[in-house]
Kinemage of the C-alpha trace (Angstrom):
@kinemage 1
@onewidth
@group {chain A} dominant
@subgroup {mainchain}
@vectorlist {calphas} color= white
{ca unk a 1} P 46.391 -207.862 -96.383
{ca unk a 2} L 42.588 -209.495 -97.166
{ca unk a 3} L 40.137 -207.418 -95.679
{ca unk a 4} L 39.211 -210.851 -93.700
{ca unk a 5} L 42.620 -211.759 -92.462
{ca unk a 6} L 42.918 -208.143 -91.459
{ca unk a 7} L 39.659 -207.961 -89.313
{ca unk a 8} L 40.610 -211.432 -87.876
{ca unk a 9} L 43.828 -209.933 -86.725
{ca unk a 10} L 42.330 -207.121 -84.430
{ca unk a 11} L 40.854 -209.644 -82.404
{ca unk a 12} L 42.259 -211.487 -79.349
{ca unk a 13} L 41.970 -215.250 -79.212
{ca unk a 14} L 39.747 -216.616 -76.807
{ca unk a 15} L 39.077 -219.671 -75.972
{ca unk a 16} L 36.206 -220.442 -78.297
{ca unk a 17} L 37.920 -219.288 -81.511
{ca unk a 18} L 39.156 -216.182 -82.703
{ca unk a 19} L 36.235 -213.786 -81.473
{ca unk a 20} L 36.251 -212.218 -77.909
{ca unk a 21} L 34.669 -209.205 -76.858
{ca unk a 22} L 36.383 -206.225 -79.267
{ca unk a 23} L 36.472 -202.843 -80.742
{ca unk a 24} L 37.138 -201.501 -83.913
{ca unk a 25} L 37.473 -197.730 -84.661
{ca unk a 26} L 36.284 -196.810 -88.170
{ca unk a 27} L 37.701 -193.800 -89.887
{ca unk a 28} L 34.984 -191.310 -91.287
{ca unk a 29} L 35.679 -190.601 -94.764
{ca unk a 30} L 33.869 -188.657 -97.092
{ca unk a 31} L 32.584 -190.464 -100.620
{ca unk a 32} L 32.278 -188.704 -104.106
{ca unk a 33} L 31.571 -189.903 -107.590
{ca unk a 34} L 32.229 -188.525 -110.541
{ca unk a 35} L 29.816 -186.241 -112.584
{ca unk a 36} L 28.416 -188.016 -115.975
{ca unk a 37} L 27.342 -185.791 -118.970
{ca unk a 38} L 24.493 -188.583 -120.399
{ca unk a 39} L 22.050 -189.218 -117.975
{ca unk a 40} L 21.256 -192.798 -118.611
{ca unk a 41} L 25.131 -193.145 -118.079
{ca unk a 42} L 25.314 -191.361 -114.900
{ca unk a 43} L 22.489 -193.520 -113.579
{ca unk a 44} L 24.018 -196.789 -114.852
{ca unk a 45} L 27.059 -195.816 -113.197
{ca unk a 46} L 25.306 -194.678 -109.383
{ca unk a 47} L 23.449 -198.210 -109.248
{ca unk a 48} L 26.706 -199.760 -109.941
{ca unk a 49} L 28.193 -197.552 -107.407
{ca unk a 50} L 25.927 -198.503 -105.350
{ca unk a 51} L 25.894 -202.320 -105.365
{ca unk a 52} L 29.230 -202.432 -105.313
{ca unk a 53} L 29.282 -200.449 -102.088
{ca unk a 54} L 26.481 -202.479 -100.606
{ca unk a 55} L 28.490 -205.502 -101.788
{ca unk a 56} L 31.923 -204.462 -99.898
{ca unk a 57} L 30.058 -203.465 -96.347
{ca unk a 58} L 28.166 -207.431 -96.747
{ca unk a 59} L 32.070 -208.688 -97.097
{ca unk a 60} L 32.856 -206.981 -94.659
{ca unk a 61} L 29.972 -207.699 -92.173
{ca unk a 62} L 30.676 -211.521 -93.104
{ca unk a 63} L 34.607 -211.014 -92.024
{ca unk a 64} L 33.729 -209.265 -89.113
{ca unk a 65} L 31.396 -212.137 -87.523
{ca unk a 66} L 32.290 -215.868 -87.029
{ca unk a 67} L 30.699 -218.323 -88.979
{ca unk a 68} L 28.475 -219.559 -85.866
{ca unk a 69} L 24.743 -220.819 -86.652
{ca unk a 70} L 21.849 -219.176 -85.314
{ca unk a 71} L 20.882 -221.348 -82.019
{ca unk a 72} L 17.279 -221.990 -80.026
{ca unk a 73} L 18.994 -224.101 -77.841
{ca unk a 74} L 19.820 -223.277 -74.601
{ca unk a 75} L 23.675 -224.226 -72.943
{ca unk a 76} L 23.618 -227.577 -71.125
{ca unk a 77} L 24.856 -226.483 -67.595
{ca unk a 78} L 24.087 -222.851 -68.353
{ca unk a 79} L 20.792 -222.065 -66.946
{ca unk a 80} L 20.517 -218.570 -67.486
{ca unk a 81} L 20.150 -219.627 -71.216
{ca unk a 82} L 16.805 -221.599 -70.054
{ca unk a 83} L 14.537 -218.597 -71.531
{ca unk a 84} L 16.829 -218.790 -74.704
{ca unk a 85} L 14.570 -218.250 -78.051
{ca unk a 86} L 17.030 -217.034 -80.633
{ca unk a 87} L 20.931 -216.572 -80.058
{ca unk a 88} L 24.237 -215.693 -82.272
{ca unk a 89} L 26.769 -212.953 -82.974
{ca unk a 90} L 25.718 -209.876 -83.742
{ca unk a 91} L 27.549 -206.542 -84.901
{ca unk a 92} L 26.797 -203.857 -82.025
{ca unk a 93} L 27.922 -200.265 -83.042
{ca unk a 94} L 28.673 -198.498 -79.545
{ca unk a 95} L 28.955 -195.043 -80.839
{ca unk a 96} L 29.515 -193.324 -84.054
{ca unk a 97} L 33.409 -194.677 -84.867
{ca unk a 98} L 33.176 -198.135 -82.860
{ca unk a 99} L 31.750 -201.073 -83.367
{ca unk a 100} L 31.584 -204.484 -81.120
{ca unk a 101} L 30.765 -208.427 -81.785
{ca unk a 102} L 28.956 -209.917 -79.769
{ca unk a 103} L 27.034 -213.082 -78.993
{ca unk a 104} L 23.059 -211.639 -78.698
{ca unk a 105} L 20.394 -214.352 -77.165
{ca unk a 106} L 16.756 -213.065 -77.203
{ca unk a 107} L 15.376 -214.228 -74.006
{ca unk a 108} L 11.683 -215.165 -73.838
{ca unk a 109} L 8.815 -212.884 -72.083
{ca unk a 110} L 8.698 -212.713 -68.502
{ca unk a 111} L 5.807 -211.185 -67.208
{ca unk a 112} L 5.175 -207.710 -69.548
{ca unk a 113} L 8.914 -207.833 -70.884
{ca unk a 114} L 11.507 -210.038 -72.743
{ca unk a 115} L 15.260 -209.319 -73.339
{ca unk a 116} L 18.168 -209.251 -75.551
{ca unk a 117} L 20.896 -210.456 -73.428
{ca unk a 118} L 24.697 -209.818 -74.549
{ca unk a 119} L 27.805 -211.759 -74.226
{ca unk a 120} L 31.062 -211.616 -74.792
{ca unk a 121} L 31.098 -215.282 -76.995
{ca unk a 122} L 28.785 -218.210 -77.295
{ca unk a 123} L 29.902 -219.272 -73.703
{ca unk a 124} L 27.482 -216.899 -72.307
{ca unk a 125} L 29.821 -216.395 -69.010
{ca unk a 126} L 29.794 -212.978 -68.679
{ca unk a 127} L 26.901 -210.550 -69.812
{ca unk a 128} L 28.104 -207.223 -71.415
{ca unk a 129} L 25.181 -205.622 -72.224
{ca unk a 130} L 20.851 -206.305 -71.368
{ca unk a 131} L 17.891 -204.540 -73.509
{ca unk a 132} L 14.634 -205.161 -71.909
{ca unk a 133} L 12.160 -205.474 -74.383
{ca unk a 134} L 8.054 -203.835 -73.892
{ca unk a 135} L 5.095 -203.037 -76.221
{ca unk a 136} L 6.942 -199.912 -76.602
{ca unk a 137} L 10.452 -200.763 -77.489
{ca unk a 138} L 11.149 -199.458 -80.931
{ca unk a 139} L 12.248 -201.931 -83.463
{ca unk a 140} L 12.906 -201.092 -86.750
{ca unk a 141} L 14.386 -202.454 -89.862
{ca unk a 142} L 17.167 -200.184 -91.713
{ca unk a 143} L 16.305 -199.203 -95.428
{ca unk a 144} L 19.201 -200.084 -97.995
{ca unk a 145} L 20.120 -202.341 -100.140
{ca unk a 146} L 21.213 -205.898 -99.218
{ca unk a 147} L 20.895 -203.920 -95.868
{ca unk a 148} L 21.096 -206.815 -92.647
{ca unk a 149} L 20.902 -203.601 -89.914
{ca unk a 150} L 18.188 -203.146 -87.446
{ca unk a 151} L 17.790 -200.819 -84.334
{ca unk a 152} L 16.124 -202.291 -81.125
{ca unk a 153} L 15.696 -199.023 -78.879
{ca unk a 154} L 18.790 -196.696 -79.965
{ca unk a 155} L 20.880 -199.886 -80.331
{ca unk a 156} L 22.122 -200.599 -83.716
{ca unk a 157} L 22.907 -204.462 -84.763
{ca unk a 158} L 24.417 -205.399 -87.782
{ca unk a 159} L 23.524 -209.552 -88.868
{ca unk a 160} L 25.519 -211.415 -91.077
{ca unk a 161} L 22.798 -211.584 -93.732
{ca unk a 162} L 19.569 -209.516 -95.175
{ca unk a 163} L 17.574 -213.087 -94.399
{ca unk a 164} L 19.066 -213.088 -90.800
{ca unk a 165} L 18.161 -209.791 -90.016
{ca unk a 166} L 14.392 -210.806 -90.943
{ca unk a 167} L 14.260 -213.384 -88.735
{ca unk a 168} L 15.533 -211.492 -86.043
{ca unk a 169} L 13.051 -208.652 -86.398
{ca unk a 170} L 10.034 -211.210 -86.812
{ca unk a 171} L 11.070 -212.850 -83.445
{ca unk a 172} L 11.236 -209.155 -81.433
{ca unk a 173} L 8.184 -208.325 -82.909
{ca unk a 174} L 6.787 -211.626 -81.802
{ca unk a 175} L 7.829 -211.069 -78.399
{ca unk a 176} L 6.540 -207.298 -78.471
{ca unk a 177} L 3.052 -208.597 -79.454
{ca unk a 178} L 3.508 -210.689 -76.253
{ca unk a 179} L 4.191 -207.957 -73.903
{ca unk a 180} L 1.293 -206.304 -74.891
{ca unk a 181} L -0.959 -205.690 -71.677
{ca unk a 182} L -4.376 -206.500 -71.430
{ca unk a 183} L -6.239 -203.827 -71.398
{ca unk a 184} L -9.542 -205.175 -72.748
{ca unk a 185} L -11.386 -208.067 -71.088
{ca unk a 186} L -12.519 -210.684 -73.656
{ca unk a 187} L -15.775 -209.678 -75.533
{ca unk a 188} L -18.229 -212.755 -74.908
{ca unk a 189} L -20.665 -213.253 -77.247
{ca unk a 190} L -23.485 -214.365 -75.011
{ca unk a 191} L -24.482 -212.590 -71.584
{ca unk a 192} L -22.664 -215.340 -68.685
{ca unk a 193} L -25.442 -218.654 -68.619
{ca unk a 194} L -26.858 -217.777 -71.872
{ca unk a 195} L -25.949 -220.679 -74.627
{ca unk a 196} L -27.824 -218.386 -77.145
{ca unk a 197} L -29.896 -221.459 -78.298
{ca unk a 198} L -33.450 -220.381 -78.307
C-alpha cells in the first residue's frame, strides 16, 4: 500500500475531510549504512543517504497533513478565532513514539502573552491543546536538511514545508518581541518644555 493511502487510512473521517484528531505510533528502528573503502565514495554515498532520507520523512510529512492553506482569517460565526493571526495543520509529536495532526491558530497578544491554540480540524469546535506564548517562551528552529520542525516550549511541530516552517517561526517571534515588557521609559531627547532650539 502507498505510504499516502496508508497514512490516510489510520484516520477516522470527520466531517471536514479525512483528518480528525489522531495518533500514530512509530516504531523505533535503528539505521546503518554500509562501510566504503574510498573516501570520496563513502561521502558521495552518506549525502545521498542522506537526501534520500530527508526526502522520504518530507513525503511523508506531506501524506500525513491535508492539503489545507495557511489562513489569517478568522471563522465567520466563530468568535474565538477573532484574535486569529496565522492558522493550519500542524504535526504535534506527543511523546517519543506518537505523533498527532492538528489544526494550530496563533492567536494575537493579549496583554504580555499570545497563544497557539489547538484543534481538532479547521472547525475550531473543540480546543485540544493551548501554549501561552511570553518573552521567554523558547522557540527554536530544528537543524537538518529540508528540515520543516520547530519547538515552541518543549512542543515539537512538524509543517508541511521548510518555507512554512519559516513563516511560522517569524510570526512567534513577532509576537514574542510583542510581549516584551517595558522596562525602560522612552529616552527623550530634550528635558520636558525644552524644543532644543536655541
Amino acid at each position: 500500500m502507498h505510504s499516502s493511502a496508508r497514512a490516510r487510512s489510520l484516520c477516522p473521517a470527520s466531517s471536514v475531510g479525512w483528518v480528525g484528531q489522531w495518533s500514530m505510533a512509530l516504531p523505533s528502528r535503528r539505521l546503518t549504512g554500509k562501510r566504503s573503502m574510498d573516501e570520496k565514495e563513502a561521502e558521495e554515498e552518506r549525502s545521498a543517504w542522506v537526501l534520500g532520507l530527508s526526502h522520504t520523512i518530507l513525503l511523508i510529512t506531506d501524506s500525513l497533513l491535508p492539503t489545507a492553506s495557511l489562513t489569517c482569517d478568522p471563522l465567520p460565526g466563530v468568535p474565538k478565532t477573532r484574535r486569529r493571526l496565522l492558522a493550519g495543520y500542524l504535526i504535534h509529536r506527543d511523546d517519543n513514539t506518537t505523533i498527532s495532526v492538528l489544526y494550530c491558530e496563533l492567536q494575537a497578544t493579549q496583554g504580555n502573552s499570545a497563544r497557539i491554540v489547538s484543534y481538532e480540524n479547521e472547525l475550531c469546535e473543540r480546543p485540544v491543546m493551548d501554549i501561552l506564548i511570553t518573552d521567554t517562551t523558547v522557540c527554536c528552529d530544528v537543524v537538518g536538511i529540508n528540515c520543516s520542525c520547530f519547538v515552541v516550549d518543549g512542543h515539537h511541530f512538524a509543517t508541511q514545508s521548510p518555507s512554512e516552517r519559516k513563516l511560522w517561526l517569524r510570526a512567534l517571534n513577532n509576537l514574542k518581541a510583542q510581549t516584551l515588557p517595558h522596562r525602560y521609559p522612552r529616552a527623550h531627547l530634550w528635558p520636558p518644555g525644552d524644543t532644543g532650539a536655541e
